[in-house]
Structure formats: structure tokens, C-alpha cells
Backbone as a printed PyTorch tensor [residue, N CA C, xyz], in Angstrom:
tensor([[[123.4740, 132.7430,  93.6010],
         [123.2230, 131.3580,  93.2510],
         [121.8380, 131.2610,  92.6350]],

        [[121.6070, 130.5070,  91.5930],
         [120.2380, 130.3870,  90.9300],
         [119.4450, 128.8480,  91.7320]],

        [[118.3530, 129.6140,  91.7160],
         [117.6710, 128.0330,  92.3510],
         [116.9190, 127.5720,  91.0710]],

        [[116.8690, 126.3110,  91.0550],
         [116.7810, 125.9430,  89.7120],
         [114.9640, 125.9670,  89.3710]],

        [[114.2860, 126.1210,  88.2170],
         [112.4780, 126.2940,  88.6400],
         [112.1030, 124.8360,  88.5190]],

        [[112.5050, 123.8210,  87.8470],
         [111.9770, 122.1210,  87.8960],
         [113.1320, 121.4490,  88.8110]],

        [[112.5360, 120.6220,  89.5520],
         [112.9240, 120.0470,  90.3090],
         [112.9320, 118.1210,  89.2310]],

        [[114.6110, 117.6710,  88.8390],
         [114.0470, 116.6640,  87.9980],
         [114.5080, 115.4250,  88.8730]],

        [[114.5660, 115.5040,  90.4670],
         [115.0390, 114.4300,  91.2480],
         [113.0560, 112.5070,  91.1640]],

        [[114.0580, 112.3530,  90.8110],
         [112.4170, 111.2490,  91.0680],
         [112.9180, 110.9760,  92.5500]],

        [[111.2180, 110.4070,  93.6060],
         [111.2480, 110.3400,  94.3270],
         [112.1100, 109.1980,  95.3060]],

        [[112.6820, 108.3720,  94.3070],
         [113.9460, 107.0410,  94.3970],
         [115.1570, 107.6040,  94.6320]],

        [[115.4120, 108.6520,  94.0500],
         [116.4440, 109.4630,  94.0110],
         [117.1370, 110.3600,  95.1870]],

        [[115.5410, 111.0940,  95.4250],
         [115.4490, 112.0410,  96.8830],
         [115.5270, 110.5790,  98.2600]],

        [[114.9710, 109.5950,  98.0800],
         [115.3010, 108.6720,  99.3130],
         [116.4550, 108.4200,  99.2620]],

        [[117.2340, 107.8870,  98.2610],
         [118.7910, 107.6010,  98.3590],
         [119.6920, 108.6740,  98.6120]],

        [[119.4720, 110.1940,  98.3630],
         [120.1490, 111.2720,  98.4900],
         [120.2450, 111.4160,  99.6540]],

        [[118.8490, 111.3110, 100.4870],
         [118.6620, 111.1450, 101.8190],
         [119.2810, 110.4570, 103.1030]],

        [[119.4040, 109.0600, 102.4490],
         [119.7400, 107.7120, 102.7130],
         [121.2820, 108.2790, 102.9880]],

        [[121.6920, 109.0350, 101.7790],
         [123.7460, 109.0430, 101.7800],
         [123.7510, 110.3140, 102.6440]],

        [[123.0480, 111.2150, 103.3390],
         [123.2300, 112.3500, 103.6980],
         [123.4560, 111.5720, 105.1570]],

        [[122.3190, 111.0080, 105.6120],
         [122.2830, 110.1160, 107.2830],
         [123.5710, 109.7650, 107.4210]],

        [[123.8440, 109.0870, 106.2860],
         [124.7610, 107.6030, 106.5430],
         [126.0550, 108.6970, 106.7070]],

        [[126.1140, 109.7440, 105.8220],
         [127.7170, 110.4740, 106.1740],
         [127.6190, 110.8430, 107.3710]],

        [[126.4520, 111.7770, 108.1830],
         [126.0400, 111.8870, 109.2520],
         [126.7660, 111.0150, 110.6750]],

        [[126.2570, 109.9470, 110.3250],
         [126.1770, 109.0700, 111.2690],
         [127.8610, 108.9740, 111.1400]],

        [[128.6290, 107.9930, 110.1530],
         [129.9600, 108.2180, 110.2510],
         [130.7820, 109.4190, 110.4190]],

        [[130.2460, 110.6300, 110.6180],
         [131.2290, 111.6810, 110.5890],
         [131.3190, 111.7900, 112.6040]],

        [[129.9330, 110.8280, 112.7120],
         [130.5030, 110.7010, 114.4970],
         [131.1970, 109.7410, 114.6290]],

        [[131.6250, 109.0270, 113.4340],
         [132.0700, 107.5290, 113.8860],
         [131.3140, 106.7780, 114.7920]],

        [[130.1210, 106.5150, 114.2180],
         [129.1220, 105.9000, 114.8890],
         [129.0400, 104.2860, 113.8290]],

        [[128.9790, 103.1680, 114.0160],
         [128.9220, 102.1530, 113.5490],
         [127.1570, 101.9160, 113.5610]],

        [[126.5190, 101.2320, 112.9310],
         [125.0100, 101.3440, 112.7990],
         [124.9080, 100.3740, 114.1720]],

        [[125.2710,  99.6010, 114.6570],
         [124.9560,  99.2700, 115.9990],
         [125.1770, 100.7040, 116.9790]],

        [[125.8190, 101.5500, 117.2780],
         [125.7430, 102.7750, 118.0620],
         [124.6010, 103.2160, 117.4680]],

        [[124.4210, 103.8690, 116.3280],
         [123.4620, 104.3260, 116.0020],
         [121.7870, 103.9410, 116.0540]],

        [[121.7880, 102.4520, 116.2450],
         [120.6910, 102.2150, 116.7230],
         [120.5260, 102.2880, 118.1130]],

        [[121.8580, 101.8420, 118.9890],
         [121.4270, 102.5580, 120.4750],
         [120.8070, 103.9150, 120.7660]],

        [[121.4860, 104.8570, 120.1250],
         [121.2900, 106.2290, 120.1330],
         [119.6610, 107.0240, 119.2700]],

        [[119.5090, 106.1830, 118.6000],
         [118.3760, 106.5680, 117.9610],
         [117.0720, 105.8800, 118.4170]],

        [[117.5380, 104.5430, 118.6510],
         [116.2920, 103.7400, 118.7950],
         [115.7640, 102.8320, 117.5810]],

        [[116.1920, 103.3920, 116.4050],
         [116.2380, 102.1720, 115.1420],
         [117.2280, 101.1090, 114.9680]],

        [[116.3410, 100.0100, 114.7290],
         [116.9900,  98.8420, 114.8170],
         [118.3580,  98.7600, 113.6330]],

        [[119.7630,  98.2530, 114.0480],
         [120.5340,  98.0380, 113.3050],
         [119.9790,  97.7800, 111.5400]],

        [[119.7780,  96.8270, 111.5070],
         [119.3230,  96.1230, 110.1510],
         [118.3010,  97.2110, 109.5580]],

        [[117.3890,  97.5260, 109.9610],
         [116.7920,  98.9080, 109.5280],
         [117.6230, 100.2190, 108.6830]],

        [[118.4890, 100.7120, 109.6820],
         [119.3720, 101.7130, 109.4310],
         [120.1910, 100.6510, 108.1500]],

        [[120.6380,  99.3160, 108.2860],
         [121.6770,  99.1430, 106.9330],
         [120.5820,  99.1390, 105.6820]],

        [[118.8690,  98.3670, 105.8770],
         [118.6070,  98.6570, 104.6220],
         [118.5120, 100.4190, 103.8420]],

        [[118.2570, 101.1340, 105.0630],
         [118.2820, 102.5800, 105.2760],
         [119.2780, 103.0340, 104.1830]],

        [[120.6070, 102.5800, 104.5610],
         [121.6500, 103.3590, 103.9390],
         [121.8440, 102.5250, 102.2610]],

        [[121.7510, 101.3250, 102.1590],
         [122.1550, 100.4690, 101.0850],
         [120.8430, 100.5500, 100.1830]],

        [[119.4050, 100.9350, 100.2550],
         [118.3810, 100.6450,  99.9210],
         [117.4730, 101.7070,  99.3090]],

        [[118.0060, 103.0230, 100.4330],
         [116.4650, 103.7830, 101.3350],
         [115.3260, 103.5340, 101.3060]],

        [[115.1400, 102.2850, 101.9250],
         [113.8120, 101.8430, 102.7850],
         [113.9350, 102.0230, 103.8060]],

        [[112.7070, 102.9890, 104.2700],
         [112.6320, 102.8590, 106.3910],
         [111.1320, 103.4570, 106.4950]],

        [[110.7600, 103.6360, 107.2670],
         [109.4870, 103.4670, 107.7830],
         [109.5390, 105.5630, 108.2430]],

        [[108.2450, 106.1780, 108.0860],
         [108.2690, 107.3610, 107.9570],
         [109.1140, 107.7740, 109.5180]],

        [[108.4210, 106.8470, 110.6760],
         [108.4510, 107.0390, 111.8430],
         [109.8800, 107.3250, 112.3080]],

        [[110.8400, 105.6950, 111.9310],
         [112.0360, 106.0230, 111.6970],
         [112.8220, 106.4370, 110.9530]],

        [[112.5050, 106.9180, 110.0150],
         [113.3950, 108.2820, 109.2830],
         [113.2170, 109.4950, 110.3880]],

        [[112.2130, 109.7640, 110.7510],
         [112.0620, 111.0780, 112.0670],
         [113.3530, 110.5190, 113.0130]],

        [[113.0160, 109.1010, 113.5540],
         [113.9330, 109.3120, 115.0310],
         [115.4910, 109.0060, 114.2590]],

        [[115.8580, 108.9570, 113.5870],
         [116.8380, 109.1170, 113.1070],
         [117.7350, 110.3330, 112.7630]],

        [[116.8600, 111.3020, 111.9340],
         [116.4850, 112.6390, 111.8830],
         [116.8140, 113.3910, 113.1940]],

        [[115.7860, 113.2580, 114.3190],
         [116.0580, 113.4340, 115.3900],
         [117.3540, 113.4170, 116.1830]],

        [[118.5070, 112.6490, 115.7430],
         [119.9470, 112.4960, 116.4530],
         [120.9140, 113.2770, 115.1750]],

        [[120.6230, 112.6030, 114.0320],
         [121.5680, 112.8120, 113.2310],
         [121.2360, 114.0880, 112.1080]],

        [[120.0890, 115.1970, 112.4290],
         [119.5810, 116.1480, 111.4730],
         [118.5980, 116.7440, 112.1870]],

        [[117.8210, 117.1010, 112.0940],
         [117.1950, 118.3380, 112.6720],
         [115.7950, 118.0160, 112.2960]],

        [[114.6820, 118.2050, 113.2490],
         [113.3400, 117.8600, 113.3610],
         [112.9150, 118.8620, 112.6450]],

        [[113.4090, 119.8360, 113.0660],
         [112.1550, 121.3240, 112.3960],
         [112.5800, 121.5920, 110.8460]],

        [[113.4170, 121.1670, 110.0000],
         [113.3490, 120.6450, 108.4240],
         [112.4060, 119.8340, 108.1950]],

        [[111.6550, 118.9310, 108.8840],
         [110.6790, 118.1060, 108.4930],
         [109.3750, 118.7400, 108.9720]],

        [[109.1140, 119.1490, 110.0670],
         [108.1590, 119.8210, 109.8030],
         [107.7320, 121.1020, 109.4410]],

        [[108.9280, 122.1350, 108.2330],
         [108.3220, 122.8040, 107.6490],
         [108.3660, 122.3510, 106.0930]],

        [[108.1280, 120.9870, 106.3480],
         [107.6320, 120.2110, 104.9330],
         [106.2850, 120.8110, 104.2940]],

        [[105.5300, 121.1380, 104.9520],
         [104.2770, 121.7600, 105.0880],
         [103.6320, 123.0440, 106.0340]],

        [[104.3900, 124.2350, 105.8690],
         [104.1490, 125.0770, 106.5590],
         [102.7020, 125.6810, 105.7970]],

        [[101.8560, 126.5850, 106.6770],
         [100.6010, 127.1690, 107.0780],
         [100.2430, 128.2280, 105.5420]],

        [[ 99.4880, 127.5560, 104.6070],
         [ 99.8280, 128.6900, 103.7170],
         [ 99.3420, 130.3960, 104.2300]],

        [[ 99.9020, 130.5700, 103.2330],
         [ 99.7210, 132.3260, 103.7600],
         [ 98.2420, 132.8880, 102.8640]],

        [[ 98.2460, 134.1190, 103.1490],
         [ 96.7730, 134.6450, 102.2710],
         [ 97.2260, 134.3110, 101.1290]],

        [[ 96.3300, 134.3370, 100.1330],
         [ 95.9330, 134.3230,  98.5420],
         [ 95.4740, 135.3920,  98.1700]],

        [[ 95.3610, 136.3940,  98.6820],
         [ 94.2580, 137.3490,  98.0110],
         [ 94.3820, 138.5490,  99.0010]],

        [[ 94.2340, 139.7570,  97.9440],
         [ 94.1740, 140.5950,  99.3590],
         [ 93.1360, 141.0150, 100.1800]],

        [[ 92.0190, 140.3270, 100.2980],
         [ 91.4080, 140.1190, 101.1050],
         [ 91.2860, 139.4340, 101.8640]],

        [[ 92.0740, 138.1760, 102.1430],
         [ 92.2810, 137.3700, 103.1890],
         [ 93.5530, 137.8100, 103.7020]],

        [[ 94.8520, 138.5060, 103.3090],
         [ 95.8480, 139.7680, 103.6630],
         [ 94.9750, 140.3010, 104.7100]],

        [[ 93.8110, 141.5270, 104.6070],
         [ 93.5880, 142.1920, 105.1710],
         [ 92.5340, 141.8340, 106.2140]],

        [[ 92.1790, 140.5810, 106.1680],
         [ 91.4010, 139.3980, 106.7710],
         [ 92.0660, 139.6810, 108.2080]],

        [[ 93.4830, 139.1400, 107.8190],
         [ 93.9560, 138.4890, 109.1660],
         [ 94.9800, 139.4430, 109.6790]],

        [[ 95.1530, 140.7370, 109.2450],
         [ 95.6390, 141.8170, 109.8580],
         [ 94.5560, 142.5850, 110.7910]],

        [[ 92.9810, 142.4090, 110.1890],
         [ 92.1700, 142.9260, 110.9900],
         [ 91.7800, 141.8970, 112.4520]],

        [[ 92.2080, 140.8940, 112.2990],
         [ 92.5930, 139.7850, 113.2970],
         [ 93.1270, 140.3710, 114.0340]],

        [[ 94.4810, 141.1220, 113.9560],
         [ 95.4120, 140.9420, 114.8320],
         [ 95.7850, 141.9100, 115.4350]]])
């Protein structure tokens, strides 16, 4: 499979992609957005502008995330860069 080198999603795009990934999520438990706010903790009306909109608040996209997707995709949004150089390579091997 080729991974593609430009990424041409605008960032409206990646929220709504997002937005339809939850929302299948959530219905593939047959969860109605009232369950789903029991279970998550986000308020009904939230989750519908969520799915019809993608507007939500960073916090609740996590606890949402949290029931219906997986926490540790979000936080290797930003994983630890690695050396640059091979001297910071041999930096942190003499570390260890």
C-alpha cells in the first residue's frame, strides 16, 4: 500500500471525518446519543452538534474517544522526538 507524501485533508474535513468515524462507532453499539452521553459523560446536544457539525470541545472529544476509540491514538499525536544527529544517537546510548 502507498502512503500518500501530502496530506490534502483541510482541517474542517479531518473534524467531520472524525465526527462520522464516532458517530458509526457509537451506532454500531446501537447506542442512541442519549446512551452515549450516559456512558461517556458528554452531554446529548454536544455529541448531536458533534456528529452533524464537528464542533466539541478538545476535552470532550477525549471522553468520547475514551468509550468509543482508544486514548493512546491521541496521545501519540505527539510522541518524544528521537535524536537528530549522530551525536545525540550516541548521546543517549551512552545514557543507557
Amino acid at each position: 500500500m502507498n502512503t500518500p507524501i501530502f496530506f490534502f485533508r483541510t482541517s474542517r474535513e479531518v473534524q467531520n471525518h472524525l465526527a462520522a468515524v464516532l458517530r458509526q462507532r457509537r451506532r454500531a453499539r446501537k447506542h442512541s446519543r442519549q446512551e452515549a452521553a450516559k456512558v461517556s459523560g458528554v452531554p446529548a446536544p454536544t455529541i448531536r452538534r458533534f456528529e452533524t457539525r464537528g464542533e466539541i470541545s478538545l476535552r470532550q472529544f477525549l471522553m468520547l474517544c475514551a468509550f468509543y476509540g482508544d486514548l493512546k491514538h491521541a496521545e501519540g499525536l505527539f510522541p518524544e522526538p528521537g535524536p537528530a544527529t549522530m551525536d545525540e544517537l550516541l548521546a543517549t546510548h551512552d545514557k543507557a
